[in-house]
NUTI-529809 format. One record per atom (N, C-alpha, C, CB): x, y, z; residue in three letters. Coordinates in steps of 0.001 Angstrom, whole numbers, plus 500000, padded with zeros to 6 digits. Glycine has a CB too. Example, Ala and Ser with C-alpha at 12.3 -4.5 7.8 and 13.67 -1.06 7.14 Angstrom:
BEGIN
513190494310507800ALA;512300495500507800ALA;513200496700507800ALA;511308495527509046ALA;512850497750507080SER;513670498940507140SER;512900500030507870SER;514084499402505725SER;
// end
This chain:
BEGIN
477841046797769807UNK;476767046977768836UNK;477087048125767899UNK;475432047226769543UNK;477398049283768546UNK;477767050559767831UNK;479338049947766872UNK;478096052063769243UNK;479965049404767656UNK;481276049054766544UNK;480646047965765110UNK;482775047941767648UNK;479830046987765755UNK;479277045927764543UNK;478365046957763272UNK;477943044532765436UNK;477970048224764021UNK;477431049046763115UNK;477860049883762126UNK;476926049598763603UNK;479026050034762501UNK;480036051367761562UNK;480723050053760855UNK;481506052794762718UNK;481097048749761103UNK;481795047771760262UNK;480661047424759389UNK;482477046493761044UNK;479515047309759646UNK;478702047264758245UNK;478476048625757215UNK;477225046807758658UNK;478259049467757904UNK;478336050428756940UNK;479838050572756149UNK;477928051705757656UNK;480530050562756261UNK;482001050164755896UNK;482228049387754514UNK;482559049220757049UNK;481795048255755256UNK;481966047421754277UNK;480804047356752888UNK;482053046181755044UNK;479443048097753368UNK;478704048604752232UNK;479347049480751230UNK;477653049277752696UNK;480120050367751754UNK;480321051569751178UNK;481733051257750370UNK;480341052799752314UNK;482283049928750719UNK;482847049489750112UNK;482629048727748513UNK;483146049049750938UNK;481246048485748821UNK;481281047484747907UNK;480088048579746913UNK;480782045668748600UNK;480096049702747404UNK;478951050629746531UNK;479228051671745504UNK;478175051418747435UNK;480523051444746399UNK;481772052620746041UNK;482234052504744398UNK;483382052251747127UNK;482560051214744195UNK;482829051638742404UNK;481572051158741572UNK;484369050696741601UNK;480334050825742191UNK;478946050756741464UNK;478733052404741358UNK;477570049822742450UNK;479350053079741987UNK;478587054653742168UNK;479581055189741185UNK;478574055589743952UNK;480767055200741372UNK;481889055351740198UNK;481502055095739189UNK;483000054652740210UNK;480969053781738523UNK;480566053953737367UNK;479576054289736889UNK;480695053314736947UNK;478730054620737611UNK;477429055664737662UNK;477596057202737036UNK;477027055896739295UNK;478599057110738161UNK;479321059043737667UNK;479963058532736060UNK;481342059926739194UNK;480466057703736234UNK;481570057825734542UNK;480550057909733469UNK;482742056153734035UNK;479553056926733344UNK;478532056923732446UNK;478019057798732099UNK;477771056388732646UNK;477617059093733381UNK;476795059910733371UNK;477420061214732246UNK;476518060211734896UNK;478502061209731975UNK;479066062346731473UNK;478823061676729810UNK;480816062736732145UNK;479255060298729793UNK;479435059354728339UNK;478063059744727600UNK;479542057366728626UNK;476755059764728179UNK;475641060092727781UNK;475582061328727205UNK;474863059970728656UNK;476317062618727582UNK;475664063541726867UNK;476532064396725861UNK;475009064349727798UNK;477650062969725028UNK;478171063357724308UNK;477502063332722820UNK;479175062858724560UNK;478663063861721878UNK;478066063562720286UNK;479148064238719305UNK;476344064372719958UNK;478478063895718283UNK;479092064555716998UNK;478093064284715463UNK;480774063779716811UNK;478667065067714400UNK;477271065434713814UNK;477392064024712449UNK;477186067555713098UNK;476425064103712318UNK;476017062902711796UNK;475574062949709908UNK;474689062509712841UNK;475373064835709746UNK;475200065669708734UNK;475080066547708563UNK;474733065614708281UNK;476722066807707698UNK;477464066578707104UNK;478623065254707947UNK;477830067928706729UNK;478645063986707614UNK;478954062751708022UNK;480252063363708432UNK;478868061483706988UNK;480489063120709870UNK;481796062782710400UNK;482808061837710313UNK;481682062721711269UNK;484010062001710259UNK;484520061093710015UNK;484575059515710891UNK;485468061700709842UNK;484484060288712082UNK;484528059399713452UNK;483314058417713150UNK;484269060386715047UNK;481807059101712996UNK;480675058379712728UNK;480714057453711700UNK;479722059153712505UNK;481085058007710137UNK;481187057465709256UNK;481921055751709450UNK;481790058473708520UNK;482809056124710069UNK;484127054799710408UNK;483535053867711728UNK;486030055681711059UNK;482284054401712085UNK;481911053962713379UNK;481088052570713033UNK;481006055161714210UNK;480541051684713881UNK;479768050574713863UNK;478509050854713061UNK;479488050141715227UNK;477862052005713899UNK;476973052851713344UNK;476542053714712268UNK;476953053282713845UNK;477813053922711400UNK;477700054497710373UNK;477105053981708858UNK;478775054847710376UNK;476920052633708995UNK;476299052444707656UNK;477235052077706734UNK;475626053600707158UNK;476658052310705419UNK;477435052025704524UNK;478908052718704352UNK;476690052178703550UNK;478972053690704592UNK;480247054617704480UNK;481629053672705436UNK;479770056454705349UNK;480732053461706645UNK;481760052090707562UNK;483016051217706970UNK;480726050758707922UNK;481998051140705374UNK;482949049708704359UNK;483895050378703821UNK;482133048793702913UNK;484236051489703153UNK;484903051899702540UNK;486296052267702535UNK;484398052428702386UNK;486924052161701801UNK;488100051852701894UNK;488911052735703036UNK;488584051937700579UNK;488837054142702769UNK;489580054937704084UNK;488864054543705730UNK;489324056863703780UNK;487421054341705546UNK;487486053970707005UNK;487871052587707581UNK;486264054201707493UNK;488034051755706512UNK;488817050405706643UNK;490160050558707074UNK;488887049651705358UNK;491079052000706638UNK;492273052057706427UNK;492681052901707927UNK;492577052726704921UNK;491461053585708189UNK;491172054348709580UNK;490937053288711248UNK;489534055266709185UNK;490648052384710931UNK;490243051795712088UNK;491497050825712188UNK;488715051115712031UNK;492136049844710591UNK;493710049552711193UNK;494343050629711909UNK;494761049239710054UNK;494364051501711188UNK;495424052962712031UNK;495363053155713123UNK;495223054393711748UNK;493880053051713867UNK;493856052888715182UNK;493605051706716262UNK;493174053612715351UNK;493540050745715540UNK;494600049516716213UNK;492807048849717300UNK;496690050553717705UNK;491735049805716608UNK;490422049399717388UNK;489147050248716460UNK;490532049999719285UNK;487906049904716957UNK;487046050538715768UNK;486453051512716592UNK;485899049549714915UNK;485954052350716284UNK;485413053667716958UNK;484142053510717193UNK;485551054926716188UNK;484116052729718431UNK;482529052573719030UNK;482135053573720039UNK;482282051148719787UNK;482772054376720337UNK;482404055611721095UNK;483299056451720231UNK;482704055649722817UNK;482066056881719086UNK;481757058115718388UNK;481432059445718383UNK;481220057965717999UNK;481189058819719870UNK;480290060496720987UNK;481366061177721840UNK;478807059932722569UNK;482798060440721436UNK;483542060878723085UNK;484779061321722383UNK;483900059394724525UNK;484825061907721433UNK;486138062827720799UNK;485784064315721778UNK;486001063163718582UNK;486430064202722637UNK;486635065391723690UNK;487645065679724520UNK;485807065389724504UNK;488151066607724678UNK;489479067261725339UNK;488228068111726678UNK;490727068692723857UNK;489000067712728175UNK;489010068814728888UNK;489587069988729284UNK;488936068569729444UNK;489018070791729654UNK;489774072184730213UNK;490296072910729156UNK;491016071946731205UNK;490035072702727637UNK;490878073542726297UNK;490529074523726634UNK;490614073382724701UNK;489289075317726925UNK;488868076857727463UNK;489131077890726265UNK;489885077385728905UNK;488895076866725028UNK;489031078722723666UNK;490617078239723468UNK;488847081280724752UNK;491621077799724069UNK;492228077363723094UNK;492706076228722386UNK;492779077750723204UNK;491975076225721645UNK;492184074790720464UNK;493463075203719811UNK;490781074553719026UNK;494064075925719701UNK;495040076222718644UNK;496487075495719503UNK;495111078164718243UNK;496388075807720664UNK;496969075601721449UNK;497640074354721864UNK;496416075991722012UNK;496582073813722390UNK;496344072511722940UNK;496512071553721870UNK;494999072384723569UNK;495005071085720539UNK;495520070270719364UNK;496629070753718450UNK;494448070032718521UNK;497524069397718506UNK;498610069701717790UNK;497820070024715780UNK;499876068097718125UNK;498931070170715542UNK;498972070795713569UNK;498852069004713021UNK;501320071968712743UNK;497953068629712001UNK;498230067355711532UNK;497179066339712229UNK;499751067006711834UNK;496840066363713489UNK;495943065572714602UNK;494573066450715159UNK;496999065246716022UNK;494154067309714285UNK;492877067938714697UNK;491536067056714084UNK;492890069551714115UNK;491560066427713376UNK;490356065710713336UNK;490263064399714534UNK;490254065169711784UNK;491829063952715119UNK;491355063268716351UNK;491458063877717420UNK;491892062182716600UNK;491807065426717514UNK;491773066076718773UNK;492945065497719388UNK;490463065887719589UNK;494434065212719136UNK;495344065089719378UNK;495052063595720576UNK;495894066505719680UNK;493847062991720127UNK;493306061982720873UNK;494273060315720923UNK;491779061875720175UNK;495062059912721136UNK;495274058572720073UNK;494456057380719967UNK;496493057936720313UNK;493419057111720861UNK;491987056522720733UNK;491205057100719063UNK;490980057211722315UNK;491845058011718600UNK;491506058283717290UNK;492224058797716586UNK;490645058845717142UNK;493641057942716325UNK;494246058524715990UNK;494168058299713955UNK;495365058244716952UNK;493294057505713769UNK;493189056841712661UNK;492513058426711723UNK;492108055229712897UNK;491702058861712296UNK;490900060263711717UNK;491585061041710926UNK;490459061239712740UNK;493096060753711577UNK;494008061673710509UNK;494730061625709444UNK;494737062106710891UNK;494293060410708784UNK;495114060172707679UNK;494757061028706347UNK;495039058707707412UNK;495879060969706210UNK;496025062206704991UNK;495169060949703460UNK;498565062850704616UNK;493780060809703301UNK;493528060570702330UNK;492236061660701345UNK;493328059257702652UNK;492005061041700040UNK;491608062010699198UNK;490208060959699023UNK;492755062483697779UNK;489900060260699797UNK;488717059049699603UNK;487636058979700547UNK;489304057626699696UNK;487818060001701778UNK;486756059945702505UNK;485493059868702322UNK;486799060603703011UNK;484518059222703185UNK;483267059742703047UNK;482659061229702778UNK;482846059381704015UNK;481970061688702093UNK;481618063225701793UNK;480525063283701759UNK;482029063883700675UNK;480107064544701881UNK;478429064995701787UNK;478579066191700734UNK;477606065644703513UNK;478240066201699719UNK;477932067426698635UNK;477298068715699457UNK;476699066877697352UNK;477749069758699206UNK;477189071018699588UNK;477329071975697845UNK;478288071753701161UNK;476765073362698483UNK;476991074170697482UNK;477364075446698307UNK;475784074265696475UNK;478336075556697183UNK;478817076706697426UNK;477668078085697964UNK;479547076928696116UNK;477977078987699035UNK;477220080322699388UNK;475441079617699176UNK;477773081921698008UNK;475530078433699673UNK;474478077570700086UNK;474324078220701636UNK;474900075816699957UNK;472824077088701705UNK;472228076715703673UNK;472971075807704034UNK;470524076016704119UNK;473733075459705581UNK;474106074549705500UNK;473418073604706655UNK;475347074761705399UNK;472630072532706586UNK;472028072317707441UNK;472699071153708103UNK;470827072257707076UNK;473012070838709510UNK;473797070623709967UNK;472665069503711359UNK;474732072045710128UNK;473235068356711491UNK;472670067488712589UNK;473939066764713080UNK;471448066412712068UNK;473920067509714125UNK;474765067196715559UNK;474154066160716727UNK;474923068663716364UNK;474099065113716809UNK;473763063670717444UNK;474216064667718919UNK;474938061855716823UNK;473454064266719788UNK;473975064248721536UNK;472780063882721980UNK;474547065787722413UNK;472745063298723300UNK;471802062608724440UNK;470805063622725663UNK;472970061657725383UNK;472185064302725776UNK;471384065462727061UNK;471733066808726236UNK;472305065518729102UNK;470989067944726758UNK;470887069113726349UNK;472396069519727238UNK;469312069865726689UNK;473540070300726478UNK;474344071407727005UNK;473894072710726380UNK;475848071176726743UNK;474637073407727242UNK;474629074889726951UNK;475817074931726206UNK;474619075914728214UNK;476681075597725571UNK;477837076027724694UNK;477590076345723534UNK;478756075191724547UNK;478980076726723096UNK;479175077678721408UNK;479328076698720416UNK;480717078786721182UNK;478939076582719250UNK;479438075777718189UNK;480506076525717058UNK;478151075248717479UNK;481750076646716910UNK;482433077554715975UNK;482393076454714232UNK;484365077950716802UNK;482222077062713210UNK;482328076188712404UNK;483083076603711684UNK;481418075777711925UNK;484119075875711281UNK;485163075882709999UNK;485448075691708873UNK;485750075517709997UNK;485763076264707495UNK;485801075626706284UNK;486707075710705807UNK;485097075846705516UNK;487720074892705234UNK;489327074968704702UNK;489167075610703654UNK;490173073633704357UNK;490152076674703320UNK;490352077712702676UNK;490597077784700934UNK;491360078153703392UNK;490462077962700022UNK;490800077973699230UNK;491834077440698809UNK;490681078662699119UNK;492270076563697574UNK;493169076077697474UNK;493876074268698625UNK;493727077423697542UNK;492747074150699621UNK;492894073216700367UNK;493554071925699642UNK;491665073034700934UNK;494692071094699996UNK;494699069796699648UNK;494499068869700347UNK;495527069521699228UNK;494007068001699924UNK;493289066917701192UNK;494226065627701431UNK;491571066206700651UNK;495125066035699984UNK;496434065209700287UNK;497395065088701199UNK;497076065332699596UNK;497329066116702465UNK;498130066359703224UNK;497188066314704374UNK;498911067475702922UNK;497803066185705828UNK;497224066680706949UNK;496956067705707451UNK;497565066414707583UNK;495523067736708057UNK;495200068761707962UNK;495330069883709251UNK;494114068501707499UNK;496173071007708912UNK;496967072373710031UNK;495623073043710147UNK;498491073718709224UNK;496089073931711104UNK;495656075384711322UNK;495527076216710549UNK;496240075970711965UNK;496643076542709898UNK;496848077276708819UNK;495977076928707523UNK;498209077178708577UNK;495593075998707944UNK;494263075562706072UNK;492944075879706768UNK;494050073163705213UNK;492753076562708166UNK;491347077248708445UNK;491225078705708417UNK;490862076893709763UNK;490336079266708537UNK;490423080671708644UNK;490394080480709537UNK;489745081620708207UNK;491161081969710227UNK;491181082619711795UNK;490152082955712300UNK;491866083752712018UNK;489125082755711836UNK;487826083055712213UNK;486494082123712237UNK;487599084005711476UNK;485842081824712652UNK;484606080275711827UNK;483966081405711066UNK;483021079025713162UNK;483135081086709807UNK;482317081430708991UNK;480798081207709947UNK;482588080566707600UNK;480887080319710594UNK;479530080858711561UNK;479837080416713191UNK;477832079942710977UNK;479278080915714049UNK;479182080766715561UNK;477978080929716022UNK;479962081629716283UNK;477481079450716616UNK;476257079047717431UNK;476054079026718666UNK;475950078044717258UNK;475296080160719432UNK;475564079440721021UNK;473980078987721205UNK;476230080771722560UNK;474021078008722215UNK;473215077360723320UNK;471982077343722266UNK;473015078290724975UNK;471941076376721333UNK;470998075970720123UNK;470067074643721108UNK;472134075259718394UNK;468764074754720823UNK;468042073584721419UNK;468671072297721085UNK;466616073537720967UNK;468078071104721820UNK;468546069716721648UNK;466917069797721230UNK;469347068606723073UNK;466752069024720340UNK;465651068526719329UNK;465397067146718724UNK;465800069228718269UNK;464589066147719724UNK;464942064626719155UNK;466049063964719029UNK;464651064460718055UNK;466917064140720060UNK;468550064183720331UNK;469250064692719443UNK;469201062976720499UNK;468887065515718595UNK;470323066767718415UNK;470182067843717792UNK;471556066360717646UNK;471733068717717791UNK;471041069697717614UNK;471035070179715998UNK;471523070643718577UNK;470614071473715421UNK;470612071347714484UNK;470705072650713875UNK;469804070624714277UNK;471583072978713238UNK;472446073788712797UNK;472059074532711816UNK;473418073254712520UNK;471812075780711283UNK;471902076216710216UNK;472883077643710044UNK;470579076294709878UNK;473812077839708608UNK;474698078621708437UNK;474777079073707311UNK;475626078248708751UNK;474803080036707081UNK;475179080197705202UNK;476680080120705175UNK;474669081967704307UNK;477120079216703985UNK;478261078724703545UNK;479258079731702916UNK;477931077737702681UNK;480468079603703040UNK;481141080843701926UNK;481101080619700334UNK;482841081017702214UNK;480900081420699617UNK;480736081371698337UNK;481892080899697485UNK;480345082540697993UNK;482918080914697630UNK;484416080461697288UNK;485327079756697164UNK;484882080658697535UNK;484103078502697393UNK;484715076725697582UNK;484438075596696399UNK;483863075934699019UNK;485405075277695977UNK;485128074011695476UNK;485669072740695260UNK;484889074173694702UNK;485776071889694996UNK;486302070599695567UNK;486017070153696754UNK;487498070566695600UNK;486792069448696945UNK;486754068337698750UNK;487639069562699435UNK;487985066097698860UNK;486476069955700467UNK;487236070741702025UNK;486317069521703378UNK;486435073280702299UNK;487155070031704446UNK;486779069928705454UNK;486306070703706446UNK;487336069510705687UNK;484986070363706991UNK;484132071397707474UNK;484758070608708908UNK;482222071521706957UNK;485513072141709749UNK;485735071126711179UNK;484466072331711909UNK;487984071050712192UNK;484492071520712935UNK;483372071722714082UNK;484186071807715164UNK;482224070540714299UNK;484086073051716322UNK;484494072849717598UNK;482803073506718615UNK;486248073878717816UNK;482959072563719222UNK;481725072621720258UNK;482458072843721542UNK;480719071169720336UNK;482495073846721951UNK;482664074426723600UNK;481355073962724556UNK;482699076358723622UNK;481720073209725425UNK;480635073530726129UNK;480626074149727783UNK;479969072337726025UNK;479511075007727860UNK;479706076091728872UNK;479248075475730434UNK;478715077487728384UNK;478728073918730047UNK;477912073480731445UNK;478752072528731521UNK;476239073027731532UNK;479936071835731015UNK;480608071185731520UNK;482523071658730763UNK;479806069699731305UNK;483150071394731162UNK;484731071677731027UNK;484868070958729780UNK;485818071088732310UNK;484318070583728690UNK;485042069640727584UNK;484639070499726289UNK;484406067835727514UNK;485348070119725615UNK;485271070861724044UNK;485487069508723289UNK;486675072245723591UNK;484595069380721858UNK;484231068340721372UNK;484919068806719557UNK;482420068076721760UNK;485767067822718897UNK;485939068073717920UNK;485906067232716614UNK;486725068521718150UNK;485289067786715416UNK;484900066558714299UNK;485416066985713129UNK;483284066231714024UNK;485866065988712469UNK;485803066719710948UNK;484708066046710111UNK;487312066558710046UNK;484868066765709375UNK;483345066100707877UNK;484017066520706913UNK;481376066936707660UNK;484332065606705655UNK;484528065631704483UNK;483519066438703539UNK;484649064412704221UNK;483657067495702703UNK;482387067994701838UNK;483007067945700511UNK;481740069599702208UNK;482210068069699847UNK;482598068249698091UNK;481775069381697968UNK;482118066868696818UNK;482163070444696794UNK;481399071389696399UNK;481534071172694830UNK;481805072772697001UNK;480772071700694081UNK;481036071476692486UNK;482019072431692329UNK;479745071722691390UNK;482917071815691163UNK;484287071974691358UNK;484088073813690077UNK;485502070071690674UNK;484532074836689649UNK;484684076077688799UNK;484999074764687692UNK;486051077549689258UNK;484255075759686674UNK;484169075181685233UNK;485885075171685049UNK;483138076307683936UNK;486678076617685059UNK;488205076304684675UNK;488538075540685545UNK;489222077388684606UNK;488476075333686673UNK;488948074535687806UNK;488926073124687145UNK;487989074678689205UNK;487953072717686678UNK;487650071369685734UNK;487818071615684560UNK;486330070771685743UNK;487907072295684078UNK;488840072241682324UNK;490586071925682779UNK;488763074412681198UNK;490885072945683859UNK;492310072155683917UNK;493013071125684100UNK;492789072391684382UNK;491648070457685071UNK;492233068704685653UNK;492144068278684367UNK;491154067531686914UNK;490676068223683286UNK;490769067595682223UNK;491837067652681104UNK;489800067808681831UNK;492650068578681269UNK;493415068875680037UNK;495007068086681138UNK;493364071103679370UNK;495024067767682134UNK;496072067136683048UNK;495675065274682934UNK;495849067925684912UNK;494404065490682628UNK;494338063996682350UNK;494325063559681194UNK;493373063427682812UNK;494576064820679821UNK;494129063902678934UNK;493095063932678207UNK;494029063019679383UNK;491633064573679354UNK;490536063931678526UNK;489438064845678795UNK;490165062372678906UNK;488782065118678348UNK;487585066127678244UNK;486337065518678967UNK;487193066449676637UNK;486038066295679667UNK;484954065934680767UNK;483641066901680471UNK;485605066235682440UNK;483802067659679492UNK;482741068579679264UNK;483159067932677169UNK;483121070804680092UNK;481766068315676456UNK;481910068263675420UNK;482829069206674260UNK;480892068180675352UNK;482974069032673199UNK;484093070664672734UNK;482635071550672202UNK;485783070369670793UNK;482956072611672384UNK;482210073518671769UNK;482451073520670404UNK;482376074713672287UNK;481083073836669425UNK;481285073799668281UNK;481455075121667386UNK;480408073071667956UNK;482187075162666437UNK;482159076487666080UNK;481244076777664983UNK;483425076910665769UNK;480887077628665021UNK;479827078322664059UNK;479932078199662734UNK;479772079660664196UNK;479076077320662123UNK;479198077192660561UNK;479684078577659650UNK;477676076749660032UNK;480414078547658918UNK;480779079658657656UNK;479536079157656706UNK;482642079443656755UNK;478709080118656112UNK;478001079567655197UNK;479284079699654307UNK;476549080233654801UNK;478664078281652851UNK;479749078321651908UNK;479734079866650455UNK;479559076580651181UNK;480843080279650485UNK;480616081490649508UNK;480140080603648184UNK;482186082562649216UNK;479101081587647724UNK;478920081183646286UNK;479827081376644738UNK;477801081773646113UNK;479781080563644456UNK;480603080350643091UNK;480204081264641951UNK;480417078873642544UNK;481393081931641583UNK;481021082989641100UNK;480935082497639356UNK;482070084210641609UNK;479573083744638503UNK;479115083126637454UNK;479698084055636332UNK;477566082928637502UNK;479581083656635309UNK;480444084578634254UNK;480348086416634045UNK;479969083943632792UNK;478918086434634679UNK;478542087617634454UNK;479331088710635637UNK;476943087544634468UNK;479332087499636528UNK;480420088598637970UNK;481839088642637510UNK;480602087715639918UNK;482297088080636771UNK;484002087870636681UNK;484177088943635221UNK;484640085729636332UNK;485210090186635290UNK;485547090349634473UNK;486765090179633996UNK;485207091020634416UNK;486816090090633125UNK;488253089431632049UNK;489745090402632788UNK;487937090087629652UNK;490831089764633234UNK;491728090738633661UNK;492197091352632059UNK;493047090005634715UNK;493044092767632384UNK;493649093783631263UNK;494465092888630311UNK;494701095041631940UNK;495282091622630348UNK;496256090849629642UNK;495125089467629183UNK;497782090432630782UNK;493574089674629259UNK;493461088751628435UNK;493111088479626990UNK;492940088302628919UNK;493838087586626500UNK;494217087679624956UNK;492741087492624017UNK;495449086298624548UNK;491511087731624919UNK;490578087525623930UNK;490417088358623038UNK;489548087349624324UNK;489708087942621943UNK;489581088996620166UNK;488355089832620317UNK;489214087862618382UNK;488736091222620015UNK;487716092103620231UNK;486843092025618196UNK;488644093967620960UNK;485973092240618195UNK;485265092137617189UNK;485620094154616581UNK;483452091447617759UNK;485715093580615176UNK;486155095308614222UNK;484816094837613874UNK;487739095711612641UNK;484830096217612913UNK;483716096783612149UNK;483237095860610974UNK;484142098154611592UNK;484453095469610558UNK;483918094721608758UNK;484069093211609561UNK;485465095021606764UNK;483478092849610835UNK;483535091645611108UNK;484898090566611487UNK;482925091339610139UNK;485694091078610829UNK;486803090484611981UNK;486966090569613376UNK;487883090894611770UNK;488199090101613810UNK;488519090394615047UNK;489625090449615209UNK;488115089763615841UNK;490301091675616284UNK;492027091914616394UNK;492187091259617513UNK;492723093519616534UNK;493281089999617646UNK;493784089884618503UNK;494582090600619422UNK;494058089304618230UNK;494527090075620717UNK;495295090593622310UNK;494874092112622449UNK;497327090520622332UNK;494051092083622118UNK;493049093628622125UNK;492526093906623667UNK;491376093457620986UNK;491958094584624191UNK;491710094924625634UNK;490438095245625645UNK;492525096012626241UNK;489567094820626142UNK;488260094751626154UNK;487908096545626817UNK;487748093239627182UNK;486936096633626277UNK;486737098424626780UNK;486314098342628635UNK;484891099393625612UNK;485334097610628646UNK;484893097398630079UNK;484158095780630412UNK;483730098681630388UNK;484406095377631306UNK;483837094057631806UNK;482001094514631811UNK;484644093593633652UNK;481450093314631565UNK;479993093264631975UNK;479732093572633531UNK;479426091811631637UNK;478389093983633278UNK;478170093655635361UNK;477286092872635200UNK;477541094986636701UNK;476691092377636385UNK;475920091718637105UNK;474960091127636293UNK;475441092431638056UNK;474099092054635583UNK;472663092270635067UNK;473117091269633579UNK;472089094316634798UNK;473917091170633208UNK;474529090683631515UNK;474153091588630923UNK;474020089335630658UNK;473818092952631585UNK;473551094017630150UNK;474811094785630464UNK;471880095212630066UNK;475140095603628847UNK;476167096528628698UNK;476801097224629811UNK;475747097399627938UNK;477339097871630295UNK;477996098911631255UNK;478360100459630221UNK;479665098066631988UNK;478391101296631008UNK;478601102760630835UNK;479305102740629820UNK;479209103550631890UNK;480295102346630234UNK;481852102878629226UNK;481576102266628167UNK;483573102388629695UNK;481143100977628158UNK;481071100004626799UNK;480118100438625967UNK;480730098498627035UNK;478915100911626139UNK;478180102158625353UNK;478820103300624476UNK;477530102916626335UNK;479794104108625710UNK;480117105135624943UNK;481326104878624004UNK;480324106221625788UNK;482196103481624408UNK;483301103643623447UNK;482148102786622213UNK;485148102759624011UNK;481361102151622137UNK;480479101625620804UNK;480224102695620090UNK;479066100916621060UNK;479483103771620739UNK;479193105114619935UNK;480330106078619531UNK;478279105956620750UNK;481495105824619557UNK;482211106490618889UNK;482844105609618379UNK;482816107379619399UNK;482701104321618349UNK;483379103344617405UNK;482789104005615743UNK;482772101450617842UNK;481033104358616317UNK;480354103699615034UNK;480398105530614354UNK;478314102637615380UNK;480714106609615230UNK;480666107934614862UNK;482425107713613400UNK;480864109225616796UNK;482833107122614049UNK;484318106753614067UNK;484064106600612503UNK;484962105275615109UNK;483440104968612281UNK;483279104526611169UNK;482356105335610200UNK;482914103330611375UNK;481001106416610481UNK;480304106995609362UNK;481294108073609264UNK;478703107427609551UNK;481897108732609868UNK;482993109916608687UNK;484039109466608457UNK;483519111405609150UNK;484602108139608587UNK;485281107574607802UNK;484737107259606034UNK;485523106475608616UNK;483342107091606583UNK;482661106001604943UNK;482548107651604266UNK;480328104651605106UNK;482011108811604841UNK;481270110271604049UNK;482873111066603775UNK;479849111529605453UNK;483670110486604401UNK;485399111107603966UNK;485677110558602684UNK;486834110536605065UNK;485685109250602538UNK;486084108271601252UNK;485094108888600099UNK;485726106371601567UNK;483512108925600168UNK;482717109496598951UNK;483216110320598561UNK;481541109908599018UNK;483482111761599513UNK;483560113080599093UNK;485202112362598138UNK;483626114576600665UNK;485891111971598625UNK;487282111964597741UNK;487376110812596239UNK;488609111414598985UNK;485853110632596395UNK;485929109601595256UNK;485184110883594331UNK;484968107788595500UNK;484540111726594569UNK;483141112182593520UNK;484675113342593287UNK;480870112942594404UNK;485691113832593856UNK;486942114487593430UNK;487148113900592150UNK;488176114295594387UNK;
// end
């Protein structure tokens, strides 16, 4: 009886044994995630992602990985313990050196994006199921980033621009806020590393952002393409100078006009005493050489009497 008893329990525990196994496996699958906004790439490319799903890089992302990313929640490395630098290789950090995602890493300039602003809030929704405890470090590629290439170590700072620990779970997730660095523009990638302190795994995402690009920053692409993306500035009207009238212009020293004599003639290529001004009345000089024209001419006429009454 005692032997027919331990052969049933046996053979229960046989057959309970990988129902309980996948009990445990599930149980960890539940209280994963990744953030949903600023759109991940993983999510974006996921079943779940919506419209962004269609688009051409995550079309080009899910051939690459040879399957479609229906567990969106499970980009996780165990035991990294703080070092990520370490562990994910240079080039494979948006799949966490994963090859279940290995598609995340293609070097394109077409991703899905979420607009931010520069030395902005950045408000941030991180999808997960169960509450952990852990740090969130957040990353922003550095100045000068190209998105044409894969993305290193060396295109993050050595430091995150913000660090979150043990933030509530809130309507399944959590939710982030950071002030942004002031010094970005174009397409960077905001990576995310989530440590977590209640279980051994570290969780990693990238998100595509755009920032509005520096006015020269965009005068230079435009003048590389060709074509003006801002209007031209206009320059400031010259009012037109006015046309000058006879009374402003005086005659230069060589002009051959005839000055008027006394008994009514006139001597040619003579030199005018002084130009008019403004007013069309006389000027200074032209006064005083008249008055000694005419002093000129009466002791000329009282010279001739006296030598006639001789």
């Amino acid at each position: 009886m005692a032997r027919r008893t331990a052969y049933r329990a046996a053979a229960a525990a046989t057959v309970a044994g990988p129902l309980l196994l996948g009990v445990w496996a599930a149980g960890p699958a539940s209280a994963h995630g990744a953030p949903t906004d600023p759109v991940s790439r993983v999510y974006a490319c996921s079943p779940d992602g919506g419209a962004p799903s269609g688009s051409a890089a995550c079309r080009a992302a899910v051939a690459a990985n040879g399957a479609p990313f229906t567990a969106w929640d499970n980009l996780r490395i165990a035991g990294v313990d703080g070092r990520d630098r370490q562990v994910v290789p240079d080039g494979e950090l948006c799949s966490g050196g994963l090859p279940a995602y290995r598609g995340l890493d293609l070097a394109r300039t077409d991703w899905p994006t979420t607009r931010l602003s520069p030395g902005g809030t950045l408000n941030m929704t991180y999808v997960s199921t169960i509450p952990h405890t852990g740090t969130f470090r957040l990353y922003l590629t550095e100045p000068g980033y190209d998105p044409g290439k894969p993305l290193r170590w060396s295109d993050l700072p050595a430091q995150p621009f913000a660090e979150i620990r043990d933030p509530a779970l809130t309507d399944g997730a959590y939710r982030l806020r950071a002030e942004l660095p002031a010094n970005r523009s174009g397409r960077h990638v905001l990576y995310t590393v989530w440590q977590n302190s209640s279980t051994p795994d570290t969780y990693y995402s990238c998100s595509d952002v755009e920032f509005p690009k520096a006015e020269a920053e965009a005068d230079k692409e435009a003048d590389a393409a060709g074509t003006a993306t801002r209007p031209a500035k206009t320059p400031k009207a010259t009012p037109p100078t006015a046309a000058p009238t006879p009374s402003d212009t005086a005659r230069p020293a060589s002009d051959p006009s005839p000055e008027p004599r006394a008994d009514g003639t006139t001597l040619p290529g003579s030199t005018p005493a002084a130009a008019p001004v403004a007013d069309g009345g006389p000027s200074a000089p032209l006064l005083a050489g008249g008055a000694a024209v005419v002093l000129l001419l009466t002791g000329g006429t009282a010279l001739a009497l006296r030598l006639r009454r001789r």
